[in-house]
Each structure stands twice: as C-alpha cells, then as structure tokens.
VEXFILO-55422 format. One record per atom (N, C-alpha, C): residue in three letters; atom name; y, z, x. Coordinates in steps of 0.1 Angstrom, whole numbers, plus 5000, padded with zeros to 4 digits. Layout:
+--------+-------+------+------+------+
! residu ! atome !   yy !   zz !   xx !
+--------+-------+------+------+------+
!    ALA !    CA !    Y !    Z !    X !
...
+--------+-------+------+------+------+
***
This chain:
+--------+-------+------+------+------+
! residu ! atome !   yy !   zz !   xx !
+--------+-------+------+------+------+
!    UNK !     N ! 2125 ! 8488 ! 8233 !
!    UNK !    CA ! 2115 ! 8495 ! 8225 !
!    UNK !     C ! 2123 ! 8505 ! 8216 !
!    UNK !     N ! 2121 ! 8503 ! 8204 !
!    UNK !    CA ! 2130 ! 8511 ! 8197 !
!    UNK !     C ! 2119 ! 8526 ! 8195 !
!    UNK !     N ! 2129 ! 8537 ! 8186 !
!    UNK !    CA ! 2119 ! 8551 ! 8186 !
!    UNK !     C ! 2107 ! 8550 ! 8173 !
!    UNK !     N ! 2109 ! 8539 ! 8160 !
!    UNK !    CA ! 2102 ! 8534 ! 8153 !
!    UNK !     C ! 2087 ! 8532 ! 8161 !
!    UNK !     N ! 2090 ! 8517 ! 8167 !
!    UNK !    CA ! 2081 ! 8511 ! 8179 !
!    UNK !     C ! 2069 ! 8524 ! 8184 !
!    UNK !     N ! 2080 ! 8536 ! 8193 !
!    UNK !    CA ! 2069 ! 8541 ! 8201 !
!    UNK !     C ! 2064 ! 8553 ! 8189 !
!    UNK !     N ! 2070 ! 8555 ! 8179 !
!    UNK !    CA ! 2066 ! 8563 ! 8172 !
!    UNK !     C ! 2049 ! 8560 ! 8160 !
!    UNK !     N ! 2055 ! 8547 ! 8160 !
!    UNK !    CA ! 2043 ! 8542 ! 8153 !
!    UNK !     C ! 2029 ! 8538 ! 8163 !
!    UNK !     N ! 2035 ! 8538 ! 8180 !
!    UNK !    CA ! 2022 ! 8535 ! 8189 !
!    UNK !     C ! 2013 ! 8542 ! 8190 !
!    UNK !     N ! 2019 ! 8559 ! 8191 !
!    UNK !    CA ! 2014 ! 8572 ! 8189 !
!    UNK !     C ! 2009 ! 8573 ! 8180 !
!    UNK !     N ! 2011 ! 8571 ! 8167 !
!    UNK !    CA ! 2000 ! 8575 ! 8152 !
!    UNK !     C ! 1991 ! 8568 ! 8155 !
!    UNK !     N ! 1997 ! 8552 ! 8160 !
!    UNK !    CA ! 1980 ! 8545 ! 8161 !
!    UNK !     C ! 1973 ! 8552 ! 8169 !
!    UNK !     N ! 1974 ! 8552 ! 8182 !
!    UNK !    CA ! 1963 ! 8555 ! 8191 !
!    UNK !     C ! 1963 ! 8569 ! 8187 !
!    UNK !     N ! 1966 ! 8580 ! 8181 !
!    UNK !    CA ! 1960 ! 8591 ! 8179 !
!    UNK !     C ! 1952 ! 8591 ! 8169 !
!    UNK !     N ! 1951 ! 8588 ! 8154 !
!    UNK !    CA ! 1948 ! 8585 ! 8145 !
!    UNK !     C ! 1933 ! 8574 ! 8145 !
!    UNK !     N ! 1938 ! 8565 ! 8153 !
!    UNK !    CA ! 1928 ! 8553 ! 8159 !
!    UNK !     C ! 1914 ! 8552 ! 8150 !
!    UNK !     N ! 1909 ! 8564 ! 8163 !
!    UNK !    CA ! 1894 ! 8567 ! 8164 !
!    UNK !     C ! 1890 ! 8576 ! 8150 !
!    UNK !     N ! 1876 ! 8571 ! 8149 !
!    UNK !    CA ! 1868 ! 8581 ! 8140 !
!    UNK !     C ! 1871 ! 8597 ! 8139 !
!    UNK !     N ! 1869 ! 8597 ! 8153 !
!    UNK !    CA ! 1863 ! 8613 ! 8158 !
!    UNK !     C ! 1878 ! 8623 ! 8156 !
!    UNK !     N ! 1890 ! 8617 ! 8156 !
!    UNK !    CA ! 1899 ! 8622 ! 8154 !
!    UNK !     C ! 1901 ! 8622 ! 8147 !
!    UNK !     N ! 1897 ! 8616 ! 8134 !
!    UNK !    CA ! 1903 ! 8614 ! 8120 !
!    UNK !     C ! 1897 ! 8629 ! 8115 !
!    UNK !     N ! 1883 ! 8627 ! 8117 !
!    UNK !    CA ! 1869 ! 8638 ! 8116 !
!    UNK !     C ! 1878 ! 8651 ! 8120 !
!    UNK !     N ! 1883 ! 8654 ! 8130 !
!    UNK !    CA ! 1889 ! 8666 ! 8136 !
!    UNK !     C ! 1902 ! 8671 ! 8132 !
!    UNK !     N ! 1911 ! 8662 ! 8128 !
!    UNK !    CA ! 1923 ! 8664 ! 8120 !
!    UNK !     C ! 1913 ! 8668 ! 8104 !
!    UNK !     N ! 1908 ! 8661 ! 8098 !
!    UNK !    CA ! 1905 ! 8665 ! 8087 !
!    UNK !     C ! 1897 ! 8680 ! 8084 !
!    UNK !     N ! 1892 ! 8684 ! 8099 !
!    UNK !    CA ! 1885 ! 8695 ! 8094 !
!    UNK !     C ! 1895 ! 8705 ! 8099 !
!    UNK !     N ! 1905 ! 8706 ! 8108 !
!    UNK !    CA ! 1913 ! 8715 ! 8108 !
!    UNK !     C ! 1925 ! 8717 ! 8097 !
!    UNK !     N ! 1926 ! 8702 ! 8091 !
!    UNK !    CA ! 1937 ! 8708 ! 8073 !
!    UNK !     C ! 1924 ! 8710 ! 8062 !
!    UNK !     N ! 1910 ! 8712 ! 8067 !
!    UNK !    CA ! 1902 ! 8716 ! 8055 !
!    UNK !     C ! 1905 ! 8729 ! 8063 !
!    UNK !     N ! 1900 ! 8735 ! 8074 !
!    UNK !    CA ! 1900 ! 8753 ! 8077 !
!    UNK !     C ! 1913 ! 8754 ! 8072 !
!    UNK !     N ! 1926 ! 8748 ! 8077 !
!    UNK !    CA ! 1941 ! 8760 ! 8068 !
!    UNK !     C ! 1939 ! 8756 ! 8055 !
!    UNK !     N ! 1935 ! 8753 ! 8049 !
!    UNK !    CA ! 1934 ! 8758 ! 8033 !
!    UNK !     C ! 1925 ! 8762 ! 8030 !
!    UNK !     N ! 1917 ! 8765 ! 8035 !
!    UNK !    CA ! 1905 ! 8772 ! 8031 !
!    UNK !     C ! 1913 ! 8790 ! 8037 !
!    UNK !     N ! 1920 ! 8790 ! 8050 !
!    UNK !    CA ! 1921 ! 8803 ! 8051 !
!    UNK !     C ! 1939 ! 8804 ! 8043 !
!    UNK !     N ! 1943 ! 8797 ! 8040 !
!    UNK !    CA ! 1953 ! 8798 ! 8031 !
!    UNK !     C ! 1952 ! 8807 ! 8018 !
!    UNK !     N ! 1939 ! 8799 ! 8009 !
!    UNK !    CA ! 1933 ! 8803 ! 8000 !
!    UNK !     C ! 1926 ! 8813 ! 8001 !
!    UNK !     N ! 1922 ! 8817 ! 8012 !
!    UNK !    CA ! 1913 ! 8831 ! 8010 !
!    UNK !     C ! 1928 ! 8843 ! 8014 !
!    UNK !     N ! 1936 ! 8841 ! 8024 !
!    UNK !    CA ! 1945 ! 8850 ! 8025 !
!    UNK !     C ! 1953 ! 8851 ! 8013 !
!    UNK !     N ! 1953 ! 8843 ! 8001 !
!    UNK !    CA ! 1965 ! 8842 ! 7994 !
!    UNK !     C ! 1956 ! 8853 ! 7982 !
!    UNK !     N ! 1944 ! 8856 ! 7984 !
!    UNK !    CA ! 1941 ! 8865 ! 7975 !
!    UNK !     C ! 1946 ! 8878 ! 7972 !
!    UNK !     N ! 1944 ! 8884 ! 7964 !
!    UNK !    CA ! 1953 ! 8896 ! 7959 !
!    UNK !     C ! 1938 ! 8912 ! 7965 !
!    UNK !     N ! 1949 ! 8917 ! 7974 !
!    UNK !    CA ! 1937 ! 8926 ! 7977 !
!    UNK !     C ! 1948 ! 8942 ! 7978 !
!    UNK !     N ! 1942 ! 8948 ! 7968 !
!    UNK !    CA ! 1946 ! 8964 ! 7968 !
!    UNK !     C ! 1948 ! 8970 ! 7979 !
!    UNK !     N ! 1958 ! 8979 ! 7980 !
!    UNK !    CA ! 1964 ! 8985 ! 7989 !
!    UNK !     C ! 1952 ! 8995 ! 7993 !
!    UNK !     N ! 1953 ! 9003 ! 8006 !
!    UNK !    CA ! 1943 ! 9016 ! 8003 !
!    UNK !     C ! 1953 ! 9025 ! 8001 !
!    UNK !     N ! 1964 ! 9026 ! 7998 !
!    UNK !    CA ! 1975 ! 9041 ! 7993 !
!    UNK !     C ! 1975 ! 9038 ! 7977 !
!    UNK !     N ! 1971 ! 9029 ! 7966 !
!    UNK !    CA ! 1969 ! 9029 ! 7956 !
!    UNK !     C ! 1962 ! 9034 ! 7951 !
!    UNK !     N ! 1962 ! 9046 ! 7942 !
!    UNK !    CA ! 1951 ! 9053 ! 7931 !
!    UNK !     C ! 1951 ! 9048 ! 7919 !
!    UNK !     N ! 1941 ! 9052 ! 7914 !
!    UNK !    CA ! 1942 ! 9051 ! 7897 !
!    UNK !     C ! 1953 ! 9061 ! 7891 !
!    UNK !     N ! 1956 ! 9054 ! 7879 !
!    UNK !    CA ! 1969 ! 9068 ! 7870 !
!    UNK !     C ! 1959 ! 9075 ! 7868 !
!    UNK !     N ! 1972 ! 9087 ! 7866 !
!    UNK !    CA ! 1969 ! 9100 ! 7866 !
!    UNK !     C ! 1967 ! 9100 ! 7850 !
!    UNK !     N ! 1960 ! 9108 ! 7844 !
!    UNK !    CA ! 1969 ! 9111 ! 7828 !
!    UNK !     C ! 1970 ! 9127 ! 7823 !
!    UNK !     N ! 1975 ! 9129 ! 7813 !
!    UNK !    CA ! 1984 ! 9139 ! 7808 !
!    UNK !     C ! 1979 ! 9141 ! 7796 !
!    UNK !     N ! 1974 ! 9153 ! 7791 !
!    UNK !    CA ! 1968 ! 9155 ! 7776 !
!    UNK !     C ! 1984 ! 9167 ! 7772 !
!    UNK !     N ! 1994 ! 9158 ! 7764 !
!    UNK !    CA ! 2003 ! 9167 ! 7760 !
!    UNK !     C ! 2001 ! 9180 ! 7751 !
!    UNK !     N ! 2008 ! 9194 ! 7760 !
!    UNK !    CA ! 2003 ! 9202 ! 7749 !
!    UNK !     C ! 2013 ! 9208 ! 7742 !
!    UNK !     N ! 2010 ! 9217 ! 7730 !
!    UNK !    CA ! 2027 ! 9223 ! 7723 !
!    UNK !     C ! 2039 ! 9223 ! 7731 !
!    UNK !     N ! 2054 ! 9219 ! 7727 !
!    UNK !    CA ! 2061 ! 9224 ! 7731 !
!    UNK !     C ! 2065 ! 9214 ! 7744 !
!    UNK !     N ! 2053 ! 9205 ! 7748 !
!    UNK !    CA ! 2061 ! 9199 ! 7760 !
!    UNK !     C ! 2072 ! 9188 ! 7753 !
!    UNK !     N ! 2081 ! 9179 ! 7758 !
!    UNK !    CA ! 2082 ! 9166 ! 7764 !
!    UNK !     C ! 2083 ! 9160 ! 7774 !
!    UNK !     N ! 2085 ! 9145 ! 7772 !
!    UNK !    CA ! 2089 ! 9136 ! 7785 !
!    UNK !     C ! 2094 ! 9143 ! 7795 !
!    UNK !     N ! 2106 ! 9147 ! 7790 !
!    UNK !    CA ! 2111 ! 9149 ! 7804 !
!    UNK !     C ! 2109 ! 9162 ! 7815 !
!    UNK !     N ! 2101 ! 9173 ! 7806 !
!    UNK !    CA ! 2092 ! 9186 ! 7814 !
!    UNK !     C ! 2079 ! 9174 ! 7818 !
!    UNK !     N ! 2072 ! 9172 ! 7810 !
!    UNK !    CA ! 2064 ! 9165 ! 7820 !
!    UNK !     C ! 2067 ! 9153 ! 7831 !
!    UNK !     N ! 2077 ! 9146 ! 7830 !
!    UNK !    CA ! 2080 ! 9137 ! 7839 !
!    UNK !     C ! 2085 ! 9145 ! 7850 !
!    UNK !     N ! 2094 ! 9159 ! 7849 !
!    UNK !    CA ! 2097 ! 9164 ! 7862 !
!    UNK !     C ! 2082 ! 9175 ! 7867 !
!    UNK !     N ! 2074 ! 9176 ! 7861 !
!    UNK !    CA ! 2062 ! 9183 ! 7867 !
!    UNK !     C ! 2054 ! 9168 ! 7873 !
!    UNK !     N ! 2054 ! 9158 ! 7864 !
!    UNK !    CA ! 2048 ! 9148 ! 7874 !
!    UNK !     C ! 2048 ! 9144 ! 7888 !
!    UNK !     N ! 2060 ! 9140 ! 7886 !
!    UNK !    CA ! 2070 ! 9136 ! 7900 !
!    UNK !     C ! 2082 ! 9147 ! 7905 !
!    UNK !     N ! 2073 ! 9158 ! 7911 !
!    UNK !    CA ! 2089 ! 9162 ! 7914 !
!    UNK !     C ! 2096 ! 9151 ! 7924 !
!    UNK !     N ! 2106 ! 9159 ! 7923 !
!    UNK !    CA ! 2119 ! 9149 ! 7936 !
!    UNK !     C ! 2125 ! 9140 ! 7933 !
!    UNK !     N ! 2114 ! 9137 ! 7920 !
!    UNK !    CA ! 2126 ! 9122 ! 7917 !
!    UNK !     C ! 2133 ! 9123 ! 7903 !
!    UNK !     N ! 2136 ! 9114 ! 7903 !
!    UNK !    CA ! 2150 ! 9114 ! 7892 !
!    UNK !     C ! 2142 ! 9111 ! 7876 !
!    UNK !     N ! 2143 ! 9123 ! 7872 !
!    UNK !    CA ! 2134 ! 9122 ! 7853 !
!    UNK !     C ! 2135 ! 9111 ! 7844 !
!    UNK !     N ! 2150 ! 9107 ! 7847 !
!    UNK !    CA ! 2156 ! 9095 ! 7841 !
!    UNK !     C ! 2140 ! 9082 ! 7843 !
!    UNK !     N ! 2138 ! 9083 ! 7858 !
!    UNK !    CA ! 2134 ! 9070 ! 7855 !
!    UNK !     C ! 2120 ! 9071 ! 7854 !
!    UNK !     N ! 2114 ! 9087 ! 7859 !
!    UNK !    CA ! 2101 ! 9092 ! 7856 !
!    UNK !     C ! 2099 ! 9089 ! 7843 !
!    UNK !     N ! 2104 ! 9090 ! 7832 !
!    UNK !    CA ! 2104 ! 9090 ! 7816 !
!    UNK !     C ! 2106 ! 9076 ! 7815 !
!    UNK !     N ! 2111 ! 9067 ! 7815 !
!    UNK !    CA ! 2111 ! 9055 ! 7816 !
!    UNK !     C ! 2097 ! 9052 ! 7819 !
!    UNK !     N ! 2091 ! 9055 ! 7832 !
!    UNK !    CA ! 2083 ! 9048 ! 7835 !
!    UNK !     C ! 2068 ! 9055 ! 7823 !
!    UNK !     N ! 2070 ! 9062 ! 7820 !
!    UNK !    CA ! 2061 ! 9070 ! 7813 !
!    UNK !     C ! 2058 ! 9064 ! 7800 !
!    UNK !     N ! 2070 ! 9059 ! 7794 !
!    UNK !    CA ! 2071 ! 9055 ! 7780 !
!    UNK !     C ! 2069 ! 9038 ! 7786 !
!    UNK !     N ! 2069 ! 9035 ! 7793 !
!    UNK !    CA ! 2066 ! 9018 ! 7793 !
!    UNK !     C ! 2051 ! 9021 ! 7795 !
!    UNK !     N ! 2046 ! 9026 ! 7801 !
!    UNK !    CA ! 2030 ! 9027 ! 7804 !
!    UNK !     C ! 2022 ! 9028 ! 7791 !
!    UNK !     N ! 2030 ! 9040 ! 7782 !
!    UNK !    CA ! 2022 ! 9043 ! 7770 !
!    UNK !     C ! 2030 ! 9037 ! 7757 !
!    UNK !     N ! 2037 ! 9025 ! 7759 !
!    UNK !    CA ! 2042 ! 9018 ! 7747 !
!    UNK !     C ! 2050 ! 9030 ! 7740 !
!    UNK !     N ! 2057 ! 9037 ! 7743 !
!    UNK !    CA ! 2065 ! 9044 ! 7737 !
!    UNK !     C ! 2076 ! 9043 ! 7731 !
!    UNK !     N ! 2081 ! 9040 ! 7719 !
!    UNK !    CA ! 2097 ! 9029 ! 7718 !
!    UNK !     C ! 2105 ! 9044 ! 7718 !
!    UNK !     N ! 2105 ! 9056 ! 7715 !
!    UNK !    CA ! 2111 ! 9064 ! 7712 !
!    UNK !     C ! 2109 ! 9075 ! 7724 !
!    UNK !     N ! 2112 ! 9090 ! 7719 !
!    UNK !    CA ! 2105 ! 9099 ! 7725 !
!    UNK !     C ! 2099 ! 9108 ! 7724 !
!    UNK !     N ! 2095 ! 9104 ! 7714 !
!    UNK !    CA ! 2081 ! 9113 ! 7708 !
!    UNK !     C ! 2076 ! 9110 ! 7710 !
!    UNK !     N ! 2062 ! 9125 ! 7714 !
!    UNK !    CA ! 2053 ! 9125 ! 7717 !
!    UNK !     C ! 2043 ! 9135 ! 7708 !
!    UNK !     N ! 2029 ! 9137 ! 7709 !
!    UNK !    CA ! 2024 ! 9143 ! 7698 !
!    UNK !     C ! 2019 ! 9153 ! 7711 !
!    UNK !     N ! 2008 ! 9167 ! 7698 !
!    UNK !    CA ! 2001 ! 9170 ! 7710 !
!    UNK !     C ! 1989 ! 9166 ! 7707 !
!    UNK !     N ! 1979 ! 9165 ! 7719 !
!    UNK !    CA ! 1967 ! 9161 ! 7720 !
!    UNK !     C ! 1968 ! 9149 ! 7718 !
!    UNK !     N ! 1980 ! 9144 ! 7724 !
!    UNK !    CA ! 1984 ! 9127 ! 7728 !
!    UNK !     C ! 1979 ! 9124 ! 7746 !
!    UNK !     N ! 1975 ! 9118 ! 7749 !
!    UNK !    CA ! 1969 ! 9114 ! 7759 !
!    UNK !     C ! 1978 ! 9108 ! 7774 !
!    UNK !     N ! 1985 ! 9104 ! 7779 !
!    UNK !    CA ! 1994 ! 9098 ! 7786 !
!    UNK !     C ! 1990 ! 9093 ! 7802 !
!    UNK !     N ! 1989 ! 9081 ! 7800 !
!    UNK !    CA ! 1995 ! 9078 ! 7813 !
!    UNK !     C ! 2006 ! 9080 ! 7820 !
!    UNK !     N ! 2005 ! 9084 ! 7834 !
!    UNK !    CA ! 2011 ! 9086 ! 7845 !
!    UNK !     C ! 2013 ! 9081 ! 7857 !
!    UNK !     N ! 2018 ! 9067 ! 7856 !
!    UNK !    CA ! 2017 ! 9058 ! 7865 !
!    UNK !     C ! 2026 ! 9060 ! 7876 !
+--------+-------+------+------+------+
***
C-alpha cells in the first residue's frame, strides 16, 4: 500500500459523508468570518485627536515644535509639523492655525 493509497483512503472516508462536509464547511465559513472581523482597523485607546496651535507674533517652528514636544529632537518635531500642515518651506503667519500631530 503505497502513502498516495492510504492518503487518498483518509480524504475519502473523512470527506465521505454529508454531515462532515456541512461541518468542515461551517468551520472555514467561522475563520473567515472571524478573520475579517479581526482584520478590522480599531483605534488605539492612547490615541487623541491633534492638538493645534494658533501662531502668534514672533513665534516659529522650531519654538513651537520644542514647546510642543519637549524631549524630543526639534529637527523631527518640525518636520512633523510642516508635513501635517503642507508646509513646503518655513514660514509661518500669525493667526495661522497648525496642526500638532
């Protein structure tokens, strides 16, 4: 008896019957069903909404980016600042508005 042979004896007689077809089928319907429901996108609870910033005289980037975030490095505080509010340069106005992500 080759491993072909017993391997194909086993699918039949498991497969065989109705009731098992019925029971395999509803157990690969539940993992996709809980596949798809786990694969949803669900917010952290340490996530807020941004903050924002109404610039006033005399600031820039980079006083506000180190009042933002202290401790971290301005370089990339201002970066992040000017991607948020489409900033190609670094000017800012006052009673410019700013996200603080």
């Amino acid at each position: 008896m080759t491993t072909e042979h017993v391997f194909a004896t086993v699918s039949e007689h498991v497969f065989a019957s109705p009731s098992s077809r019925r029971f395999i089928t509803a157990i690969a319907a539940l993992a996709c069903a809980a596949a798809f429901l786990l694969g949803e996108a669900i917010p952290s609870r340490g996530s807020s909404p941004p903050r924002h910033h109404r610039v006033h005289a005399g600031e820039t980037l980079w006083g506000i980016a180190e009042r933002a975030y202290p401790g971290a490095d301005p370089r990339e505080a201002v970066y992040r600042i000017r991607v948020a509010n489409d900033i190609p340069g670094s000017e800012i106005v006052v009673g410019q508005r700013l996200v603080l992500p």
